[in-house]
C-alpha positions as CSV (number, residue, x, y, z in Angstrom):
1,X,0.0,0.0,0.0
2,X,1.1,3.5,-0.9
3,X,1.4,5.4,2.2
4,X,2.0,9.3,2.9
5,X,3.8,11.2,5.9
6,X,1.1,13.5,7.9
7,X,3.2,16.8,7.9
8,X,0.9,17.5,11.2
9,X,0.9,14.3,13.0
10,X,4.6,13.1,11.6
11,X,2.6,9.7,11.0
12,X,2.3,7.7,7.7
13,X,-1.3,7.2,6.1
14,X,-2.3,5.7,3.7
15,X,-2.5,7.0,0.1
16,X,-6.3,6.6,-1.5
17,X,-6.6,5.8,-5.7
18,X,-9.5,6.9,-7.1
19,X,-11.5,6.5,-10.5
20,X,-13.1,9.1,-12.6
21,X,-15.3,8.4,-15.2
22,X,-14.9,11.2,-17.5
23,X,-17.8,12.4,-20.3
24,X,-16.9,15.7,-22.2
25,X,-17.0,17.7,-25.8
26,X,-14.1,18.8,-27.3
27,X,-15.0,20.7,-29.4
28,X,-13.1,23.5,-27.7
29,X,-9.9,21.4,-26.2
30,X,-6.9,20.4,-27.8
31,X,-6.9,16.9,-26.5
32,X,-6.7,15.3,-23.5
33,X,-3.0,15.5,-22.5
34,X,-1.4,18.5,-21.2
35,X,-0.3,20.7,-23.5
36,X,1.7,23.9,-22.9
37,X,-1.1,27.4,-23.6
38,X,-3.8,24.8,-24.9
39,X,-6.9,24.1,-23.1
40,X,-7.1,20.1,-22.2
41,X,-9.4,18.0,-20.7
42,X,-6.5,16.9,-18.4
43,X,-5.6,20.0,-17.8
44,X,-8.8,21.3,-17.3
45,X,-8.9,18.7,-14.4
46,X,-5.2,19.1,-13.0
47,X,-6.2,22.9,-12.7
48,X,-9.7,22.1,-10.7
49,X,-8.2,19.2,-8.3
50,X,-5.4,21.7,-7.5
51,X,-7.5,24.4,-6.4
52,X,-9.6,21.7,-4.7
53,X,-6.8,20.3,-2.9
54,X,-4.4,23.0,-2.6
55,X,-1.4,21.6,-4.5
56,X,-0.7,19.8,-7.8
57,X,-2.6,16.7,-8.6
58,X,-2.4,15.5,-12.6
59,X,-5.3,12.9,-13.2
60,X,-4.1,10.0,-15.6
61,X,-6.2,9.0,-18.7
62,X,-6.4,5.6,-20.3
63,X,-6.0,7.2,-23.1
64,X,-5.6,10.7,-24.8
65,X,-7.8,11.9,-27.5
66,X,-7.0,14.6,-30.1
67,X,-8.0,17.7,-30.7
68,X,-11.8,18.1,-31.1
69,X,-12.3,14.6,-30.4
70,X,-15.5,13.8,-27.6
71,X,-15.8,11.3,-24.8
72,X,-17.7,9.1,-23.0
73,X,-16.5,6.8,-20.3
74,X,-13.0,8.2,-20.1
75,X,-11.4,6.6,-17.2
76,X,-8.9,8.2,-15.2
77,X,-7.2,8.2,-11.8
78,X,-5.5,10.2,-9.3
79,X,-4.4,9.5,-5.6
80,X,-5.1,11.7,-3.0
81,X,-3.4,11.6,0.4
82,X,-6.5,10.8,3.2
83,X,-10.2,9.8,3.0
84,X,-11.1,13.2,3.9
85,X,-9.5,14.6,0.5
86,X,-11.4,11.3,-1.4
87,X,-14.7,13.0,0.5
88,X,-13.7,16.1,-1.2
89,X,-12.9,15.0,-4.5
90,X,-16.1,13.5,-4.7
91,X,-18.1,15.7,-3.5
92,X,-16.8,18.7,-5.0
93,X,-15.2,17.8,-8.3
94,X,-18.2,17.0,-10.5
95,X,-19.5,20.5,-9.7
96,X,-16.1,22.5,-10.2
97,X,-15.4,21.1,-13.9
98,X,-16.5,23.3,-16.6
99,X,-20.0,22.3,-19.0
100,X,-18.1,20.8,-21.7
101,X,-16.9,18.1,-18.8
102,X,-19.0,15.7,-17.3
103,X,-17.7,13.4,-14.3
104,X,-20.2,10.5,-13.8
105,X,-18.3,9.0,-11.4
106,X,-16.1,9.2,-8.6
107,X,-15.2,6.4,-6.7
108,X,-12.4,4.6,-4.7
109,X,-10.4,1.9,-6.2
110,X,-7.9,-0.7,-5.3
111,X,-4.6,1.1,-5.1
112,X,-3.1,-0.9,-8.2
113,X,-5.8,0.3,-10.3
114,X,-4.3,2.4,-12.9
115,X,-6.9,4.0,-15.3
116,X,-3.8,3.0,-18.4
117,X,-4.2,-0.2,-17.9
118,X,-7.7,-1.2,-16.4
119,X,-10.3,0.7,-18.5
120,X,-11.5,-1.7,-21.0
121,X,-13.5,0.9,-23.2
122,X,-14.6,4.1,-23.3
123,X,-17.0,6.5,-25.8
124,X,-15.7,8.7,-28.2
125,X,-16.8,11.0,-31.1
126,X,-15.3,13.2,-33.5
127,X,-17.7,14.7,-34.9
128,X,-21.1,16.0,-33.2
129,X,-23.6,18.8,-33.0
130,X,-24.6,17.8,-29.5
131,X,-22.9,20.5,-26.9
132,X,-23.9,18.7,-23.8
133,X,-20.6,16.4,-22.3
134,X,-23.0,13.0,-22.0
135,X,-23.8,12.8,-26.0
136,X,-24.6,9.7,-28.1
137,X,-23.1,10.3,-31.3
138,X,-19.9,8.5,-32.1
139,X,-18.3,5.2,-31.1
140,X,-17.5,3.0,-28.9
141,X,-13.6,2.1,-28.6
142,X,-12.6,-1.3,-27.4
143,X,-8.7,-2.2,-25.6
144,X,-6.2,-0.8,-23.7
């Protein structure tokens, strides 16, 4: 188990991994990876978790996307450093993101779980003229 040091208490805690399940349209993003002056999805994210948790936390994608391109069912992960911050994440997070993201899901996973390697599928669409993040046009993508 991943563990952390409590600056407060001196103690080690554990380390909590948790799943997001990602919708949005991106139309307006340049992708999902991080990309220096572009808006991303994952940036996007990194930006909102930060100011959430007060310091940097970079979700990881299953996948990236290009420019333009929509999802649904994105998976990602991120590991926060106590339950209370997992509380926050979930709680807060979905209503933080912008409208062209969605997150449908927030919940904790097994600390090996890596969103790379674990997601199965997810939606995705290139091209649609539905603006909300939890549209049906497009495909469904299959594997690692």
């Amino acid at each position: 188990m991943t563990r952390s040091v409590n600056p407060v208490r001196g103690e080690t805690e554990p380390r909590i991994r948790l799943r997001l399940d990602v919708s949005y349209v991106g139309s307006e993003f340049h992708g999902w990876q991080i990309q220096n002056d572009l808006r991303t999805v994952q940036g996007e994210l990194r930006n909102n978790l930060s100011r959430l948790l007060g310091r940097i936390v970079t979700p990881v994608g299953a996948g990236r996307t290009d420019s333009g391109v929509h999802a649904r069912g994105q998976v990602a992960h991120l590991t926060v450093a106590s339950a209370e911050e997992a509380v926050r994440v979930t709680n807060a997070l979905p209503a933080m993101v912008p409208d062209d993201i969605g997150i449908t899901a927030v919940r904790r996973v097994s600390p090996d779980f890596n969103a790379c390697f674990s997601a199965v599928a997810f939606w995705r669409s290139e091209t649609s003229s539905d603006r909300s993040a939890g549209g049906s046009i497009g495909h469904l993508i299959v594997g690692p």
